[in-house]
Steps between C-alpha positions, in 0.01 A plus 500: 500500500610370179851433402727402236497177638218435521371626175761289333357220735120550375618499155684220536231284678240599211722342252637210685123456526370515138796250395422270797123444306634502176745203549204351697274508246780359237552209764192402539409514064786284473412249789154544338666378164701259652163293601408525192765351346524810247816762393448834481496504117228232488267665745527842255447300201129300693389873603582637131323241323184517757503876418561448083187205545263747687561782262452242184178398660396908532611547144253149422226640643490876435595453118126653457 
């Protein structure tokens, strides 16, 4: 039989749950970052320039 309780309690858990891997998974990107010796900012600006230097190379090569 299901209560208010424990409705409320399932609820709860599912949540608790979901932020439990999120902060997990921001933890472990900034231990990851850490090793690296890297901010935040500077790791966003190395993954925008690889993706601006792969599409110049597409543009390059498909200017057909």
């Amino acid at each position: 039989m299901v209560t208010p309780y424990n409705a409320i309690l399932g609820i709860v858990l599912i949540f608790n749950s979901a932020s439990i891997m999120f902060l997990g998974h921001l933890i472990w990107y900034h231990i990851y970052l850490m090793r690296k010796g890297l901010t935040t900012f500077e790791h966003i600006q190395i993954k925008l320039n690889k993706q601006n230097y792969k599409s110049k190379i597409f543009r390059e090569v498909n200017q057909d």
